[in-house]
C-alpha positions as CSV (number, residue, x, y, z in Angstrom):
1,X,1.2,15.7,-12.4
2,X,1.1,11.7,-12.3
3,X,0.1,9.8,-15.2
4,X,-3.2,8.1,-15.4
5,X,-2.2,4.5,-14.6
6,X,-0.8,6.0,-11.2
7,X,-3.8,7.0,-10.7
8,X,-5.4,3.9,-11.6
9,X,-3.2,1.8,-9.5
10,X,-3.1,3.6,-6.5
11,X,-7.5,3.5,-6.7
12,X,-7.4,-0.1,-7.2
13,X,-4.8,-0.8,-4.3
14,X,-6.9,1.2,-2.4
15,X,-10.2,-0.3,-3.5
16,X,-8.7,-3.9,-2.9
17,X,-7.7,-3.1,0.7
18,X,-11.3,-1.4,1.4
19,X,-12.9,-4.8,0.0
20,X,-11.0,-6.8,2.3
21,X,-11.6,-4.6,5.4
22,X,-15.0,-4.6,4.7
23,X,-15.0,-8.4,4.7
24,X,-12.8,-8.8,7.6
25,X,-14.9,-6.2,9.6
26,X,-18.5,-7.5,8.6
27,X,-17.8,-11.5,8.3
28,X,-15.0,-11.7,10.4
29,X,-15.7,-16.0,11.6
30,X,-16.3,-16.2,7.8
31,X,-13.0,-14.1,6.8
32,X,-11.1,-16.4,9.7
33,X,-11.9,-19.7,7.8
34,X,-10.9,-18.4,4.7
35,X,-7.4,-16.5,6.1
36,X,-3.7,-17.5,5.9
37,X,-3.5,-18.8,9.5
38,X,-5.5,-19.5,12.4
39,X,-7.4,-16.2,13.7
40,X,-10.1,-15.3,16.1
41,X,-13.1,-13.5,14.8
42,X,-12.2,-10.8,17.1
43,X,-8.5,-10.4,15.7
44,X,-10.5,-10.6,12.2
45,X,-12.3,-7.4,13.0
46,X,-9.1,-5.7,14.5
47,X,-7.0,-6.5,11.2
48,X,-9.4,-4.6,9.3
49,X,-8.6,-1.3,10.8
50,X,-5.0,-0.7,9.3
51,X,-6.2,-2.2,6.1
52,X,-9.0,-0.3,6.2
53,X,-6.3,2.7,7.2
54,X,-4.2,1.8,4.2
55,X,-7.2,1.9,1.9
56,X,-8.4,5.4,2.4
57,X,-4.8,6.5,2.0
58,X,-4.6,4.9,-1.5
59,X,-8.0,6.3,-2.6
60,X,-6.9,9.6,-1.7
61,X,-3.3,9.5,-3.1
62,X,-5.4,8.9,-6.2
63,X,-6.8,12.2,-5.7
64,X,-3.2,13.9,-6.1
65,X,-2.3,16.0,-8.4
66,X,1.5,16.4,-7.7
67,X,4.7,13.8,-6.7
68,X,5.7,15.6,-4.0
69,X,2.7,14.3,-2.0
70,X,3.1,10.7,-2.7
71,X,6.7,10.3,-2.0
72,X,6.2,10.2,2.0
73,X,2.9,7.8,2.5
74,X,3.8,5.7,-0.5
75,X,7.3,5.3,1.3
76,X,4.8,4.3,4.7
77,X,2.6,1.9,2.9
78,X,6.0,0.2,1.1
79,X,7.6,-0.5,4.6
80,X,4.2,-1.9,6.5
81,X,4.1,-4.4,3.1
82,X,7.8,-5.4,3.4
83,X,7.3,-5.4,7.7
84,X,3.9,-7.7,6.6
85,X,6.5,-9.9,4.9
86,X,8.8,-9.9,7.2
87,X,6.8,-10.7,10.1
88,X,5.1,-13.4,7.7
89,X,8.6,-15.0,7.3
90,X,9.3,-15.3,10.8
91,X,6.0,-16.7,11.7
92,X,5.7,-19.1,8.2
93,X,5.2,-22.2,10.5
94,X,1.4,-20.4,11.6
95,X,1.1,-20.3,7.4
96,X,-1.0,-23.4,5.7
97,X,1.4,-23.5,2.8
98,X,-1.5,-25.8,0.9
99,X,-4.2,-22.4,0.7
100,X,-4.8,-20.2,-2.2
101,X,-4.8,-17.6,0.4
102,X,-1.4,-18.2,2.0
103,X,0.4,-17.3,-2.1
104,X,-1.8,-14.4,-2.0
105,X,-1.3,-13.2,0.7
106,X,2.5,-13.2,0.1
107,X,2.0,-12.0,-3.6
108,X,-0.1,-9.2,-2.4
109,X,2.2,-8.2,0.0
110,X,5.4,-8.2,-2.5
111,X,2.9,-6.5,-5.1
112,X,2.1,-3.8,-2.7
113,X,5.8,-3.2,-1.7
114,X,7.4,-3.2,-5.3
115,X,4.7,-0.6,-6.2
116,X,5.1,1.5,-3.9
117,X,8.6,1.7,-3.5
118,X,8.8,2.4,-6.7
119,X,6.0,5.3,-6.5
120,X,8.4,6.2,-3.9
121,X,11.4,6.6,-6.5
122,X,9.3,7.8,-9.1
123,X,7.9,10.6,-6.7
124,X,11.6,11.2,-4.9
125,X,12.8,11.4,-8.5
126,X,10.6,13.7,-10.0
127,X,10.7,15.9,-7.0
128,X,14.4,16.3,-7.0
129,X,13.7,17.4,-11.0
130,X,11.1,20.1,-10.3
131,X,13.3,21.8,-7.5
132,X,16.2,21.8,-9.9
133,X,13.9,23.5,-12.2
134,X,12.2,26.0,-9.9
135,X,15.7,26.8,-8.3
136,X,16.9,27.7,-12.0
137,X,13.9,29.5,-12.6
138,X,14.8,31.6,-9.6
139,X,18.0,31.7,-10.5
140,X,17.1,33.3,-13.8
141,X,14.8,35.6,-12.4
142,X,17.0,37.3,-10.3
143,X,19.5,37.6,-12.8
């Protein structure tokens, strides 16, 4: 079982993403203004569906009880944060380097990967532990 704070950051991640799909979606010409680089209202609207993807798979990771079944999409929602970044990187000129949202965006994006990968290790790690135990509780029992 995960400890709370897990929990916690997994529903906040998730709850962060759903606000900003929600604004993206609904104000999208307001959302564009407001966004790291130029975008349509249009391409606003489409952003919001994998965020809005990425949301709902945080809220109910948060409704987990076990590692095992946060090792896989937490290992998924790492590597679109670090692709994010990447693509980010190779398109910095498209950035306005003087907006709030341009260091958020990138903080986010680095927040989002360093906690999940490390969900990831956390989850791969305790996994490995509990099939060492069952397999040496098997182990016993047929002895």
């Amino acid at each position: 079982m995960q400890p709370t704070w897990v929990l916690r950051l997994l529903r906040l991640q998730g709850l962060l993403l759903m606000a900003l799909a929600a604004v993206l979606f609904a104000r999208p010409a307001s959302a564009g203004v407001v966004w790291p680089w130029k975008i349509s209202p249009f391409l606003a609207q489409l952003y919001a569906c994998p965020l809005l993807a990425l949301a709902l798979a945080s809220l109910q990771l948060a409704r987990r009880l076990n590692w095992a079944e946060l090792r896989i999409p937490c290992a998924g929602t790492a590597a679109f944060a670090v692709l994010a970044l990447l693509g980010s990187a190779l398109h910095a000129p498209l950035f306005d380097p003087t907006r709030a949202t341009t260091a958020g965006w990138v903080l986010a994006l680095v927040m989002m990967a360093g906690l999940n990968t490390g969900l990831e290790a956390m989850a791969t790690g305790r996994g490995h532990a509990a099939s060492a135990a069952v397999a040496a509780r098997r182990r016993g029992a047929v002895a």
